[in-house]
N, C-alpha and C positions, 0 to 999 in steps of 0.2 A: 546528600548522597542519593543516587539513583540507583534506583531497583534495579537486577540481574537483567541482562538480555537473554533472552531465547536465543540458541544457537540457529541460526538457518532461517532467520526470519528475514526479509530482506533491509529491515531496518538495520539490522544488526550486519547484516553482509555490508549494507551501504557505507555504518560509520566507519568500519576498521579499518578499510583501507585507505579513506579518506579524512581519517580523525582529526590528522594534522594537517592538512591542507585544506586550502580556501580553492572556493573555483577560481578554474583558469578564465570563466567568460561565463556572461549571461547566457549565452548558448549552449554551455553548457550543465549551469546550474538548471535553466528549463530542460531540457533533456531529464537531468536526472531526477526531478521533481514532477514529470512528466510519469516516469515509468512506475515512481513510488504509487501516482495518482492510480495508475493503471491496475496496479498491483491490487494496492486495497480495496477498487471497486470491480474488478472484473476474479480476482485468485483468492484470495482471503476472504475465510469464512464467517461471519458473521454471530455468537453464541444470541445474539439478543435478535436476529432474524429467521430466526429458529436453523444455525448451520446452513443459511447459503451464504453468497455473495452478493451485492448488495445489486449488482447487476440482473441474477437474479430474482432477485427478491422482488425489484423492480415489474421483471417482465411478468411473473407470475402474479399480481395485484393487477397489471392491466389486463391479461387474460381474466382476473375475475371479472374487473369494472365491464370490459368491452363484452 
């Protein structure tokens, strides 16, 4: 059995409407596995990078190094 989803997480928005169905096209499965990618590195927050995104979490470690 799998743990609860979170309401309003986009994983949770992605499975429900798509639960039963297989992509229609690789074109489309990259699309939608595109926008997940998008999502968890540039919108969701990170607890283990102290609450950012890993985007920037990112940018702010090169402004240390540089």
């Amino acid at each position: 059995m799998f743990p609860p989803l979170s309401l309003g997480t986009p994983f949770t928005l992605f499975s429900i409407p798509h639960k039963h169905r297989s992509a229609k096209s690789l074109d489309y499965l990259k699309l939608m596995l595109s926008d997940y990618v998008n999502w968890y590195n540039n919108i969701r927050i990170h607890s283990s990078l102290g609450y950012l995104t890993p985007m920037s979490f990112r940018e702010l470690a090169y402004k240390k190094v540089v």
